[in-house]
C-alpha positions in Angstrom: -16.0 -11.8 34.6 -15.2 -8.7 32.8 -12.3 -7.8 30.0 -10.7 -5.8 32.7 -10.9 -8.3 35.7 -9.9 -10.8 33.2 -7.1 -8.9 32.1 -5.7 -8.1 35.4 -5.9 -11.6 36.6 -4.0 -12.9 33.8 -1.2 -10.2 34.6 -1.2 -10.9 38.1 -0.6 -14.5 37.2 2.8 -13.3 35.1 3.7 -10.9 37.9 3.6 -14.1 40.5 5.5 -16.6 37.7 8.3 -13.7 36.9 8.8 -12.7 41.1 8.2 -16.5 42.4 11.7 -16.6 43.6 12.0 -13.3 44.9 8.6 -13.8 46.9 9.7 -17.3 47.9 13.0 -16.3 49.5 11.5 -12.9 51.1 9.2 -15.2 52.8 11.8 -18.0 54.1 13.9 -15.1 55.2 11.0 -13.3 57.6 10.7 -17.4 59.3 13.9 -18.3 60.0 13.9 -15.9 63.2 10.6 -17.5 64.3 11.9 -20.8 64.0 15.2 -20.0 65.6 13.8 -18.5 68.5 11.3 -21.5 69.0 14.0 -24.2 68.9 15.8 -22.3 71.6 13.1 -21.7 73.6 13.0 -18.1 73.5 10.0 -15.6 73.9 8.3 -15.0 70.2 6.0 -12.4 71.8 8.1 -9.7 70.1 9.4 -11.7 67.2 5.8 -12.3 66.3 5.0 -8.8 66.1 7.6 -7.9 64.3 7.1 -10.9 61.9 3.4 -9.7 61.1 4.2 -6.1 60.6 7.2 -7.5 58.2 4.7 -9.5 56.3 2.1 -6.4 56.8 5.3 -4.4 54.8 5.8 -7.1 52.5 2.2 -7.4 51.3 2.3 -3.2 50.7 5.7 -3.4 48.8 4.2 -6.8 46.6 1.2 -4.8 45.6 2.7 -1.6 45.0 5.2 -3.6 42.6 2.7 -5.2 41.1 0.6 -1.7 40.5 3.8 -0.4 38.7 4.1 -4.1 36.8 0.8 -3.7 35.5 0.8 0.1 34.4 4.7 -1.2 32.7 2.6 -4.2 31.0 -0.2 -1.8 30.0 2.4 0.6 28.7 3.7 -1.6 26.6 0.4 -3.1 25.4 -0.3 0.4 23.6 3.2 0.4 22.4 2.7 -2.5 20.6 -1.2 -1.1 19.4 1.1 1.7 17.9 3.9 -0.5 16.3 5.5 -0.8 13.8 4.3 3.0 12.8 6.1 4.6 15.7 8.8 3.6 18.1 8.9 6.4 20.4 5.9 5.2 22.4 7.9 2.5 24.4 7.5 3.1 27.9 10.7 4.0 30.0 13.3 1.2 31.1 13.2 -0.1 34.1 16.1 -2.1 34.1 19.9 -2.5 32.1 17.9 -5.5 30.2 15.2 -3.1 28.7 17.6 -0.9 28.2 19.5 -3.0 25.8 16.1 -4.1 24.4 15.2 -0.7 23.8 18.4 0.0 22.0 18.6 -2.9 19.8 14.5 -1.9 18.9 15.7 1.8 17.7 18.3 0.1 15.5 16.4 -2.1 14.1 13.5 0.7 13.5 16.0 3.1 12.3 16.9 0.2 9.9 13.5 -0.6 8.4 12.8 3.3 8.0 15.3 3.7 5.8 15.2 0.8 4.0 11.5 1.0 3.1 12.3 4.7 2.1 15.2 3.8 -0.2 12.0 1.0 -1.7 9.5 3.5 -1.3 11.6 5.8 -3.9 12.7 3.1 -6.0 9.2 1.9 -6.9 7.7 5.6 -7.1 10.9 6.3 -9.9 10.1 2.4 -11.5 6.3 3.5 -11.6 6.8 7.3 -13.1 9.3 5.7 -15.9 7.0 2.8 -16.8 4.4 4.4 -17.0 6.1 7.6 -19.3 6.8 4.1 -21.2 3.7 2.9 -21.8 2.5 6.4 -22.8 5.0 7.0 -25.3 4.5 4.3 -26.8 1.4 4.6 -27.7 2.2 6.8 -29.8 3.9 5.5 -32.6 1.5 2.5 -32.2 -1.4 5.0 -33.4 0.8 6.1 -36.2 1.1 2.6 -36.9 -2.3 2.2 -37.1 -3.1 5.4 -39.6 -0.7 3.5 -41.8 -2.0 0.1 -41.9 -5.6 1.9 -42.4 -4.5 3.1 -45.7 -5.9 1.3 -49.4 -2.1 0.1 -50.5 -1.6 -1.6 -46.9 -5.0 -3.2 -46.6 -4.6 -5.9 -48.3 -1.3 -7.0 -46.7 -2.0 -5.9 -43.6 -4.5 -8.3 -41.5 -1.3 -10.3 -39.7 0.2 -6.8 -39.2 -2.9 -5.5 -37.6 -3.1 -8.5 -35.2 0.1 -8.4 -34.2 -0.1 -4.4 -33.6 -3.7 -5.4 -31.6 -1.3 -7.7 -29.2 1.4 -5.1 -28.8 -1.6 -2.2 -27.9 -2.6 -5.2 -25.0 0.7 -6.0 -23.8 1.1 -2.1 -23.0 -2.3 -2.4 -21.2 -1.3 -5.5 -18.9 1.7 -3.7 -18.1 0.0 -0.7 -17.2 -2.9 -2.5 -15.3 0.2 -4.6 -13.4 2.0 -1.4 -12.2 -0.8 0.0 -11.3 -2.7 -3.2 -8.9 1.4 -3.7 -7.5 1.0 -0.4 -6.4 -1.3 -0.8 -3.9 -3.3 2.4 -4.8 -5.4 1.2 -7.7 -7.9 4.1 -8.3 -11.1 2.1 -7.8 -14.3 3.8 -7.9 -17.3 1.2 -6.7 -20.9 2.7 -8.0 -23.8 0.5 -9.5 -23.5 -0.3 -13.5 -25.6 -2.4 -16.1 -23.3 -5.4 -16.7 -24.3 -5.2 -20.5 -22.8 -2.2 -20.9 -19.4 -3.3 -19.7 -19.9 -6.4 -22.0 -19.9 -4.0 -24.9 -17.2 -2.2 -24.3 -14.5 -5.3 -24.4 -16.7 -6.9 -26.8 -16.2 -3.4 -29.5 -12.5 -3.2 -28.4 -12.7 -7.0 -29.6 -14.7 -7.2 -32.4 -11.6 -6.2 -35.2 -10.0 -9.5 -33.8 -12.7 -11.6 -33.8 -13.2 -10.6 -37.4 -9.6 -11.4 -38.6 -9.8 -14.5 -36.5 -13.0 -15.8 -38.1 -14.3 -16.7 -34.6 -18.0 -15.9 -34.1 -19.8 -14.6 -30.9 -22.6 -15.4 -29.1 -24.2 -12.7 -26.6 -27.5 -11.3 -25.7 -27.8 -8.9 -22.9 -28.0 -10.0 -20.0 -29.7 -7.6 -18.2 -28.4 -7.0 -14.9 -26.6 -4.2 -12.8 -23.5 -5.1 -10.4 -21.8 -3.0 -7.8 -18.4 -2.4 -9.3 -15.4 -0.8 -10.9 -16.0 -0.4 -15.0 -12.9 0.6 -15.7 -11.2 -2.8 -13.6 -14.3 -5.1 -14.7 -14.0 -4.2 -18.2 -10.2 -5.2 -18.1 -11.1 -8.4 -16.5 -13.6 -9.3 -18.9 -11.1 -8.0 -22.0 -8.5 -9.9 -20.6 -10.9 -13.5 -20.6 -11.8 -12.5 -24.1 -8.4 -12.0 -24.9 -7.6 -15.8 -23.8 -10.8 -17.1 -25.5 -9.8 -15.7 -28.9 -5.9 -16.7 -28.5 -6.7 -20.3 -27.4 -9.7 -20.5 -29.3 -7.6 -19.3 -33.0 -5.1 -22.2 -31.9 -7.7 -24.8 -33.7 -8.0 -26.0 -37.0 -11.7 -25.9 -36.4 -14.0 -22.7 -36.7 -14.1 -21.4 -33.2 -17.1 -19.4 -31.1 -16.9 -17.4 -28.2 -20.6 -17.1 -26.2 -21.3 -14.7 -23.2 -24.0 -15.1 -21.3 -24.8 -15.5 -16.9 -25.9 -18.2 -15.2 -26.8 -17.7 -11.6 -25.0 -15.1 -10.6 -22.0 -15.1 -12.4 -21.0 -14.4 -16.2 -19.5 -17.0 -18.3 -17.2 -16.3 -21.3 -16.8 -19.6 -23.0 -14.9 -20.7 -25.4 -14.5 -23.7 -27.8 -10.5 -23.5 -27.9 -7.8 -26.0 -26.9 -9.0 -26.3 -23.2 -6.6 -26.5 -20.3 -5.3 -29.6 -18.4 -6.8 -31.0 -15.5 -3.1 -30.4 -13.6 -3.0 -26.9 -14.4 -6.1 -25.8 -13.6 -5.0 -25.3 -9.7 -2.3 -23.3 -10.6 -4.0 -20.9 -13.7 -4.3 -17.6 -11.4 -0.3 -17.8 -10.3 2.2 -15.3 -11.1 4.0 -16.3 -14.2 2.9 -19.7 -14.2 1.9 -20.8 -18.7 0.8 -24.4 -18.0 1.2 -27.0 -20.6 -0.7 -24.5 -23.2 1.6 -21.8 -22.6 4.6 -24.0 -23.2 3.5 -25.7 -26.1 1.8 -22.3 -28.2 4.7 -19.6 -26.8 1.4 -17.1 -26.8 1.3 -17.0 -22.5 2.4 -14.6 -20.4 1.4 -16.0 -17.3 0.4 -12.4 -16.0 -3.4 -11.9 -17.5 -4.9 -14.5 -15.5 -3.2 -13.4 -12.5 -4.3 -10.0 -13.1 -8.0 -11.3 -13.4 -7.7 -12.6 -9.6 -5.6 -9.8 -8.2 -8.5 -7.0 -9.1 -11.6 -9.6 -9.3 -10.3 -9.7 -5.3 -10.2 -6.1 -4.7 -13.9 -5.5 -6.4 -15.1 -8.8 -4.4 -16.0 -10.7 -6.8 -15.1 -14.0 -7.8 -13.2 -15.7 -10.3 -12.3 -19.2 -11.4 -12.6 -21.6 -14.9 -14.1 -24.9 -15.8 -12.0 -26.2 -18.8 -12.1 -29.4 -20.5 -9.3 -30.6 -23.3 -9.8 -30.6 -26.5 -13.5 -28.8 -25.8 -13.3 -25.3 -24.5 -12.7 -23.3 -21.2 -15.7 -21.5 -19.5 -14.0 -18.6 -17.6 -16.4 -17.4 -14.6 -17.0 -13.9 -12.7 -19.4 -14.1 -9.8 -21.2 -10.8 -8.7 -23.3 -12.9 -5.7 -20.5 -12.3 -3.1 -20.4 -8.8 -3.3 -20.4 -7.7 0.0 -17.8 -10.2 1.3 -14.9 -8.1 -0.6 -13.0 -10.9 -1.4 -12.9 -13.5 -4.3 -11.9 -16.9 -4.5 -11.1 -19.9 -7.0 -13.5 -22.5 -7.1 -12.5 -25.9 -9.3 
């Protein structure tokens, strides 16, 4: 049995449920003359006749209502293949009922024009001022910068120039966020060498992990991945951003090492760690954990920025973290084709 067969049975099975009663009563209606005439005893010759070419009329007018009940039904089917993008395809009422429907439909699509219009412009004027804002301000954060390079300020200036590094992120994040809650992130997929990429976050990096005292641990690792650099270097900056916060946070002299294993990169640390309970939860919006509640130093956006583009280049992301010993934040590059990533505990 084909689609189309198939199809048309299954319509054919609606037509009989919706005209049962209708069919039912025509029927009853063309036998009680038959079954008059018979209890009386009167000749059925003509009765009979008439009584097949009734049925003969009923079977033409069944199937010819059933031809425009499927071509309605098919009508419809398309409508629905064009929804919600247009409205106008509806086919024509057939009765006061569909007419109603039809109404209350162009309401309701009127309605959800407008209103994602009205959202459509608020989010394209929230976008163009945020992101005038974030390039305004860098600005006076490189002026900033010029000063605190200057002999009288050096000596004085290694909390300042940490606390300037986290303000030059924070304009980042929010950047990156406007731009993946968009919807139109400007990816650009080609083949890279992953240790180039390293490098880059690792050089933005490397004042911090001076002032910090933390020392790194990296040697190429010698492979080329189908991605974004821009989006996997903000990734991989955004774990190295985590690894130096949380791994500053103890007393002991932290490292940070970089290296693959398998197929994915790891980025570990030898920070605080994070809680069994929160580890579920790390890649929600807005969500700090016990960590982020205790230091005040989470946002509960970079993580969940990790996952949202990590998705969108198809790889995958997802940490192994122990208290007390370290976090080991994963991106895996052996799902590539698949589009999507995932969180494995």
């Amino acid at each position: 049995m084909n689609a189309v067969t198939g199809r048309t049975i299954f319509i054919f099975h609606r037509y009989l449920k919706e005209n049962l009663g209708e069919i039912i009563m025509y029927i009853g209606f063309m036998l009680i003359f038959p079954v008059i005439f018979y209890l009386y005893n009167v000749r059925t010759d003509a009765v009979k006749y008439a009584s097949l070419l009734g049925f003969f009329w009923f079977l033409l007018w069944e199937a010819a209502n059933f031809l425009r009940y499927k071509r309605h039904h098919e009508e419809l089917l398309e409508a629905e293949r064009k929804a919600p993008a247009e409205l106008f395809g509806l086919p024509e009422a057939k009765t006061a009922a569909e007419e109603d429907y039809r109404r209350i439909l162009e309401k309701v699509y009127e309605a959800k024009v407008e209103t994602e219009s009205v959202g459509s412009e608020f989010r394209r004027e929230m976008m163009d001022y945020y992101g005038m804002w974030v390039h305004q301000i860098k600005t006076p954060i490189a002026a900033l910068r010029v000063l605190l390079q200057s002999d009288e300020a050096f000596a004085l200036n290694r909390e300042m120039r940490q606390e300037l590094f986290k303000i030059e992120q924070y304009v980042e994040m929010a950047l990156a966020y406007l731009r993946t809650s968009d919807g139109a992130s400007d990816f650009v997929f080609a083949r890279y060498e992953l240790d180039g990429i390293i490098r880059q976050a690792v050089k933005k990096y490397s004042q911090m992990f001076i002032l910090q005292d933390v020392k790194l641990n990296y040697e190429p690792v010698k492979k080329n991945v189908v991605t974004d650099e821009k989006w996997l270097a903000f990734v991989i900056e955004q774990l190295l951003s985590n690894a130096l916060k949380y791994t500053y946070s103890q007393k002991e002299k932290g490292s940070i090492s970089v290296y693959m294993e398998g197929e994915s990169l790891v980025i570990e640390d030898t920070g605080i760690g994070i809680w069994a309970e929160d580890l579920p939860r790390v890649f929600e919006k807005g969500f700090t954990g016990y960590n982020g509640r205790e230091n005040k130093k989470s946002t509960g956006i970079g993580l969940y920025l990790c996952k949202t583009v990590t998705d969108k280049l198809g790889h995958g992301i997802w940490l192994c973290s122990e208290v007390g010993r370290g976090t080991k934040a994963y991106i895996d590059f052996g799902h590539e084709e698949n589009g999507r990533g995932f969180l494995r505990r």
